[in-house]
NUZA-751833 format. One line per field, with one value per residue (C-alpha): residue number from 1; x, z, y. Coordinates in steps of 0.02 Angstrom, whole numbers, plus 50000, padded with zeros to 5 digits. Layout:
! residues N
nr: c(NUM:...) $
px: c(X:...) $
pz: c(Z:...) $
py: c(Y:...) $
END
This chain:
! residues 212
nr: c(1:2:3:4:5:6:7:8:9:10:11:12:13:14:15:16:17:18:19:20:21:22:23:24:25:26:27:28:29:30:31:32:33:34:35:36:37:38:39:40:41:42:43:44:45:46:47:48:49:50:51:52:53:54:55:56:57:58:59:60:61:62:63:64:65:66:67:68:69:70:71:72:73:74:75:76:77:78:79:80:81:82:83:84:85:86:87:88:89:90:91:92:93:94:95:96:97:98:99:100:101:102:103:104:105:106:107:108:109:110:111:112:113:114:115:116:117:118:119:120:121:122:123:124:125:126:127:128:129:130:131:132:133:134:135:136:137:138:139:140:141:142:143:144:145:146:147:148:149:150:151:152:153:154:155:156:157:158:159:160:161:162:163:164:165:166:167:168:169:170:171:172:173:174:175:176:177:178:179:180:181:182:183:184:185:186:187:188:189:190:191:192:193:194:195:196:197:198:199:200:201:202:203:204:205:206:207:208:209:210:211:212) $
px: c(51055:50879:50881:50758:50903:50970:50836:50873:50761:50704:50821:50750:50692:50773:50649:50602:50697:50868:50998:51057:51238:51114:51255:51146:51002:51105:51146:50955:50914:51051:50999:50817:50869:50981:50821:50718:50841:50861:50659:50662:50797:50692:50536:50477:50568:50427:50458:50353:50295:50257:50133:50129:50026:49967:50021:50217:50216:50260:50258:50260:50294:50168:50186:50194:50067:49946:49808:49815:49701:49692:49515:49458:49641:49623:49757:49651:49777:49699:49780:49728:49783:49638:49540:49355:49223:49107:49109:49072:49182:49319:49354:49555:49643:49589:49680:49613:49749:49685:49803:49900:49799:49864:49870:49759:49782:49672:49750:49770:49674:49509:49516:49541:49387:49292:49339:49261:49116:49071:49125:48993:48871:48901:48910:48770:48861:48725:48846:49011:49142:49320:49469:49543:49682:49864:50021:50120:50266:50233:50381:50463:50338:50205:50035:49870:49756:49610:49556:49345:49253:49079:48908:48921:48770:48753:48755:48939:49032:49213:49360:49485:49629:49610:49770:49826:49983:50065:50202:50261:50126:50030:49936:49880:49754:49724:49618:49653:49485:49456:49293:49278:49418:49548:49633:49755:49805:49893:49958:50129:50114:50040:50152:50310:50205:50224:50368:50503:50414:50333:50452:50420:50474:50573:50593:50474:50480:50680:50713:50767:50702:50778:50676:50737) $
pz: c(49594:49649:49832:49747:49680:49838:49947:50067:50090:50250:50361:50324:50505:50525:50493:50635:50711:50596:50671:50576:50520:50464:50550:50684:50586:50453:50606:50689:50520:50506:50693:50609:50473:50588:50692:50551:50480:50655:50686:50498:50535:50697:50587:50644:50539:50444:50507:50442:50531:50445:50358:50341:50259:50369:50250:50273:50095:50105:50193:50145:50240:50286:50393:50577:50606:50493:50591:50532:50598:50540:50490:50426:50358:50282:50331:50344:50340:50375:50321:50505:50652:50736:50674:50596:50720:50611:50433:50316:50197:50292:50260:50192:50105:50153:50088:50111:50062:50066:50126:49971:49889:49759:49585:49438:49244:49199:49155:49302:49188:49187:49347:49418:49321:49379:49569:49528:49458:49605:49739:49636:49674:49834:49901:49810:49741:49646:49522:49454:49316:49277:49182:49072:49169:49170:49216:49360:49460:49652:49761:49586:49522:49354:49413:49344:49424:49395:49439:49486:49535:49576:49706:49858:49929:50068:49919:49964:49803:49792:49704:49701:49650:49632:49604:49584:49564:49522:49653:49604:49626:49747:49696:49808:49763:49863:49854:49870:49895:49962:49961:49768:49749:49878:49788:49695:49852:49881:49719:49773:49916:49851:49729:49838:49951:49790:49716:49849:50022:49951:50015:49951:50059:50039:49844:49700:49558:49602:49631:49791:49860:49985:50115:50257) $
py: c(53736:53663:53593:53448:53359:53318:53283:53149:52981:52950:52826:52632:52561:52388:52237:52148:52002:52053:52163:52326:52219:52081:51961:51913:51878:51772:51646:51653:51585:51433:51381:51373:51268:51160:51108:51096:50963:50872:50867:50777:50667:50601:50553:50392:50251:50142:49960:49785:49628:49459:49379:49189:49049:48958:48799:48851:48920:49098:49246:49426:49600:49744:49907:49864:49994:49868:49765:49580:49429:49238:49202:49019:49007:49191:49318:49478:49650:49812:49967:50042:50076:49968:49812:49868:49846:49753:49621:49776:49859:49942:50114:50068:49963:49781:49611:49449:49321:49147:48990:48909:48754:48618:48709:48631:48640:48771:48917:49056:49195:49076:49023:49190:49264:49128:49152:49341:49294:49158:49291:49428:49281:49251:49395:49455:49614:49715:49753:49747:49776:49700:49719:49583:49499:49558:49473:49521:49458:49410:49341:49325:49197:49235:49261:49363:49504:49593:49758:49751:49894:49882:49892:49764:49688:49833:49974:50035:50065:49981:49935:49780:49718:49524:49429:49206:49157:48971:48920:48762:48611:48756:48932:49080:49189:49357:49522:49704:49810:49980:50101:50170:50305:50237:50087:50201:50275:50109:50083:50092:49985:49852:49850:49836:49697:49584:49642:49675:49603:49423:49276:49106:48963:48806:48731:48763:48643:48617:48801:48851:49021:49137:49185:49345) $
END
């Protein structure tokens, strides 16, 4: 009988960092996952600080790591870690949301068109498109936005989320805006801002709010 059809393989050499049982190797590898599992469970926890009207209206939550300053009556968040150094567009997510005022008749999709259209003016965008308006919820409460993208006055290309919403005899109006491509990447947030972290204070129109 041929001596081919017993030739013998050559002896495998263990792979490196497993020992020939594979016993040793096996636990190397559910230490690994262990302290992968602890390093996740130590992530920093997100946490949120408070943002109030400076009429006693409302307030609403944003990321503690968020810059915030009180301009002319305007809360002004920054999605940053620091404050911009100058009045241009930021590079993030910026919201301007102005103090509460005494709400009129006219319906909230008119008016908030026509706060657009006098901001395009005055701050002499050199451009701009807009959506219709939409409803959306905010603390709760029915309100209207409009998305704008367009060419500010300094050439920078941006997009914004404009919203106003009706709180009892008082409205708020407030803007989202972001360099052109950027809003979406706050989509969620902003959503969960007016949805889940919007607090409305004291009684509206006989309905008495909870506020954390």
């Amino acid at each position: 009988m041929s001596s081919t059809l017993f030739t013998r393989r050559p002896a495998t050499a263990p792979v490196a960092g497993r020992a020939a049982s594979g016993a040793p190797g096996h636990v190397g590898l559910v230490i690994a996952v262990a302290l992968l599992v602890a390093l996740g469970g130590c992530a920093q926890k997100v946490t949120y600080k408070d943002i109030a009207d400076p009429n006693g209206l409302y307030h609403f939550k944003v990321r503690s790591d968020w810059q915030s300053t009180l301009l002319n009556d305007v809360n002004l968040v920054y999605a940053s870690d620091e404050l911009p150094a100058t009045d241009k567009l930021a590079d993030t997510l910026t919201l301007a949301v102005y103090a509460s005022y005494e709400a009129t008749e006219v319906p909230l999709a008119e008016q908030l068109e026509n706060v657009i259209e006098r901001r395009a003016e005055n701050r002499r965008w050199k451009s701009y498109e807009r959506s219709e308006a939409t409803s959306v919820t905010v603390g709760g409460r029915e309100g209207v936005a409009i998305d704008v993208s367009g060419i500010d006055a300094n050439g920078a290309e941006f997009e914004a989320r404009f919203y106003l919403v009706r709180a009892g005899d008082r409205q708020v109006g407030f803007i989202a805006v972001a360099p052109a491509g950027k809003l979406a990447e706050f989509d969620a947030e902003l959503n969960a801002i007016v949805t889940e972290r919007w607090f409305w204070h004291g009684t509206l129109g006989g309905e008495t709010t909870k506020t954390p």
